[in-house]
C-alpha beads as a LAMMPS data file, in Angstrom:
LAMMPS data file: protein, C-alpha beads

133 atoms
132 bonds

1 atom types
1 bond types

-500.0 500.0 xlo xhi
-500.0 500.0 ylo yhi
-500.0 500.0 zlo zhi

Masses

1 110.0

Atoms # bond

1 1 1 327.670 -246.547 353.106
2 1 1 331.158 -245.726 354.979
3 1 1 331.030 -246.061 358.893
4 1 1 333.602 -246.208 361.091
5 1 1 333.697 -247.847 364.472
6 1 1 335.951 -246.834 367.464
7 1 1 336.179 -249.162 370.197
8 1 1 338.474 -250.275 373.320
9 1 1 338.025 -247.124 375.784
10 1 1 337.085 -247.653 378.889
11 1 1 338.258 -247.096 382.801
12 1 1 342.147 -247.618 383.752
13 1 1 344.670 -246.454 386.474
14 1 1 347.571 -244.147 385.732
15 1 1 350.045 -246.631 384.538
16 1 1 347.686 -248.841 382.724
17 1 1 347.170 -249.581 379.373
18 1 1 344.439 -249.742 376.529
19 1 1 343.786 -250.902 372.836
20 1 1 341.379 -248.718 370.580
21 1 1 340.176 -250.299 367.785
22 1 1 339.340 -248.076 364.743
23 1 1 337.308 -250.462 362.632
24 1 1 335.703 -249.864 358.878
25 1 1 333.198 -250.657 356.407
26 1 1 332.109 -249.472 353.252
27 1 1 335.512 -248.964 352.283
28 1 1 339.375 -250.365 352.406
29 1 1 341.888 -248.353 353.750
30 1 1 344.909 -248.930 351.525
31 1 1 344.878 -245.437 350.276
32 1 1 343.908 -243.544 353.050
33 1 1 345.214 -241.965 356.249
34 1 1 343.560 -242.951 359.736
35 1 1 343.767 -240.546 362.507
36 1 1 343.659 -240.364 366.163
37 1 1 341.705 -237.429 368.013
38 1 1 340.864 -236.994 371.593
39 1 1 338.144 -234.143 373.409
40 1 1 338.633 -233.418 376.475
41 1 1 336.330 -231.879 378.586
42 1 1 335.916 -228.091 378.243
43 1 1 339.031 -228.628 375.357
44 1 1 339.218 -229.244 371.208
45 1 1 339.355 -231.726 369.930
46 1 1 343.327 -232.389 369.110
47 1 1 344.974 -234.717 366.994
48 1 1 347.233 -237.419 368.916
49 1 1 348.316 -239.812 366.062
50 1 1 348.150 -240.303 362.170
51 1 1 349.145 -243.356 360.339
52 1 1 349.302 -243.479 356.580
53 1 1 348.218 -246.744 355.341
54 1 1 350.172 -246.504 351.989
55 1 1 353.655 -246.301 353.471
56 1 1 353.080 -247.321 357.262
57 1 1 354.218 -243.740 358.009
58 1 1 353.240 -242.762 361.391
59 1 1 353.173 -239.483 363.270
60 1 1 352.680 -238.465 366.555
61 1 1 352.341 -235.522 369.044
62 1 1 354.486 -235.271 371.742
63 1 1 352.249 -235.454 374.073
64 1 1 351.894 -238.704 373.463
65 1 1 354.900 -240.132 371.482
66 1 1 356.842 -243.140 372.717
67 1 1 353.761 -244.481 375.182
68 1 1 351.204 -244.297 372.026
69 1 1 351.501 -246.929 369.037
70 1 1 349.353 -246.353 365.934
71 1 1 349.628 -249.906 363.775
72 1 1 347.159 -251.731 361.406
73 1 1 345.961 -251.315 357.796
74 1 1 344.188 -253.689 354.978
75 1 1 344.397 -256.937 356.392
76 1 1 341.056 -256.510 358.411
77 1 1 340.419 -252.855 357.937
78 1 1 341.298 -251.888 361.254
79 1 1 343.698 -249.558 362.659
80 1 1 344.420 -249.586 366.494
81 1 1 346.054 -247.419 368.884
82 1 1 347.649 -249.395 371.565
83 1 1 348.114 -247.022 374.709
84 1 1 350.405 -247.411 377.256
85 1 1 351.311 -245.686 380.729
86 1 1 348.261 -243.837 380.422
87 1 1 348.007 -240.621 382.074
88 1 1 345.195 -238.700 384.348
89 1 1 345.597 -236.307 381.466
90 1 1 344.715 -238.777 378.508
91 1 1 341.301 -238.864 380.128
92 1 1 339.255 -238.058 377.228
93 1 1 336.600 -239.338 374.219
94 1 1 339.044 -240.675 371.635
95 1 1 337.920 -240.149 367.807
96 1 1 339.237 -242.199 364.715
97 1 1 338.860 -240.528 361.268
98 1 1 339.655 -241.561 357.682
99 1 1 340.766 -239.905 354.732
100 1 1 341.030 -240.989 351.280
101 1 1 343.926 -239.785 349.633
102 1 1 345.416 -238.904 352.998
103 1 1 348.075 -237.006 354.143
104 1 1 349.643 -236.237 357.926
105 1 1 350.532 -233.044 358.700
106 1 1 350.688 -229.988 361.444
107 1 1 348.591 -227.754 362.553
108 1 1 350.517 -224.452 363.766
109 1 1 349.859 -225.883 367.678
110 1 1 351.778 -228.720 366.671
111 1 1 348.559 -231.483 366.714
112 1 1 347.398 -233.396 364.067
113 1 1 345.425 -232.851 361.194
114 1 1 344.594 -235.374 359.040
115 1 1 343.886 -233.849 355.241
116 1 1 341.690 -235.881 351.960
117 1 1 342.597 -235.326 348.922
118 1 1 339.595 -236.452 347.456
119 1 1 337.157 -234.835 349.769
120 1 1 336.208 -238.050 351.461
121 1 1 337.017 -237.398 354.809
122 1 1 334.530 -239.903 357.575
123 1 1 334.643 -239.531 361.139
124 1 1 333.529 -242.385 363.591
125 1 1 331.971 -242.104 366.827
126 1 1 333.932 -241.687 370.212
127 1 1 335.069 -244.194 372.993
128 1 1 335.657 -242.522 376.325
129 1 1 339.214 -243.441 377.892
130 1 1 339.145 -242.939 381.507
131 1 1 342.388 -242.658 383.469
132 1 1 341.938 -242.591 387.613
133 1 1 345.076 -240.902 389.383

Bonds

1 1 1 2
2 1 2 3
3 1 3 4
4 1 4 5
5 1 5 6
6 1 6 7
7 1 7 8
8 1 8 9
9 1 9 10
10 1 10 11
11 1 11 12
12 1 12 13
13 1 13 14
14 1 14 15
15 1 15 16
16 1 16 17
17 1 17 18
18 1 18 19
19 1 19 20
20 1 20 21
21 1 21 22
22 1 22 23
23 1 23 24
24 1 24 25
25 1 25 26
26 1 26 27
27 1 27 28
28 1 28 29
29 1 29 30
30 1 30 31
31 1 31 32
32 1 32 33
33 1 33 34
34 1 34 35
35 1 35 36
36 1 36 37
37 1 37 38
38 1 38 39
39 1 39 40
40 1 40 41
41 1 41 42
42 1 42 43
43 1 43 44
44 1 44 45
45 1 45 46
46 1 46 47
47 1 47 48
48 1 48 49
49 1 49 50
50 1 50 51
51 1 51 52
52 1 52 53
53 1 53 54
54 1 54 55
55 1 55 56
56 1 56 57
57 1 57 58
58 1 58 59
59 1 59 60
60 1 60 61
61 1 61 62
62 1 62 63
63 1 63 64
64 1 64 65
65 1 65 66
66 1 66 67
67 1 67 68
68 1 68 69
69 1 69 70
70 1 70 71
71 1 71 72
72 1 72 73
73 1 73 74
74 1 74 75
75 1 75 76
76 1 76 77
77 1 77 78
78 1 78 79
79 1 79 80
80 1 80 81
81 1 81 82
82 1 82 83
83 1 83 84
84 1 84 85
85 1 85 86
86 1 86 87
87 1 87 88
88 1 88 89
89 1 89 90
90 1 90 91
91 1 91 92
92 1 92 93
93 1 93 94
94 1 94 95
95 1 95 96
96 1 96 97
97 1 97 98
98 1 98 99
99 1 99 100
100 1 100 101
101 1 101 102
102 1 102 103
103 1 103 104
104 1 104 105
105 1 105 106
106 1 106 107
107 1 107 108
108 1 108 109
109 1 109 110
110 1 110 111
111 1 111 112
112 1 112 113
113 1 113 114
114 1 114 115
115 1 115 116
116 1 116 117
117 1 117 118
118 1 118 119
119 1 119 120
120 1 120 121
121 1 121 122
122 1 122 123
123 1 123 124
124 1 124 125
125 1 125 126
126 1 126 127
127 1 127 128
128 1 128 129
129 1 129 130
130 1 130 131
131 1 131 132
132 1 132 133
């Protein structure tokens, strides 16, 4: 059974920083891709960052490039995003998702999508992230 854990939101001030913690079991992550997603209220959800565990590749929007930093991969089957100078606007529930056989790409808005090419695709739960102006 696959499950995926997020972790690390919580309350900040603009300026501030946080660690999420996308954590798995059920399955290694050495040929997968792990993404980053965020909701915002009354929004959809939008992809922020994608790191492919195979090559270390990483992508992100630009909404959040340079102050975002998606690391991790086999060594404890967790990937993190570290945040930094968080925003009012990064308010939001953040999502991790895995996919085997994963790819990075675009969507025509310019987010992140996060493809399987297996069909094994596993979202985990969210962890709100909170930033006060």
């Amino acid at each position: 059974d696959v499950q995926l854990q997020a972790s690390g939101g919580g309350l900040v001030q603009t300026g501030g920083s946080l660690r999420l913690s996308c954590a798995a079991s059920g399955v290694t992550f050495d040929t997968y891709a792990i993404g980053w997603f965020r909701q915002a209220p009354g929004k959809e959800r939008e992809g922020i960052s994608c790191f492919k565990v195979s090559d270390g590749s990483q992508y992100y929007t630009t909404s959040v490039k340079g102050r975002f930093t998606i690391s991790g991969g086999n060594a404890n089957n967790t990937v993190y995003l570290q945040m930094e100078s968080l925003k009012p606007e990064d308010t939001a529930v953040y999502y991790c998702a895995a996919a085997e056989g994963g790819l990075c790409t675009w969507s025509p808005k310019h987010t992140i999508i996060v493809l399987t090419t297996t069909g094994r695709h596993y979202w985990g739960q969210g962890t709100q992230v909170t930033v006060s102006s």
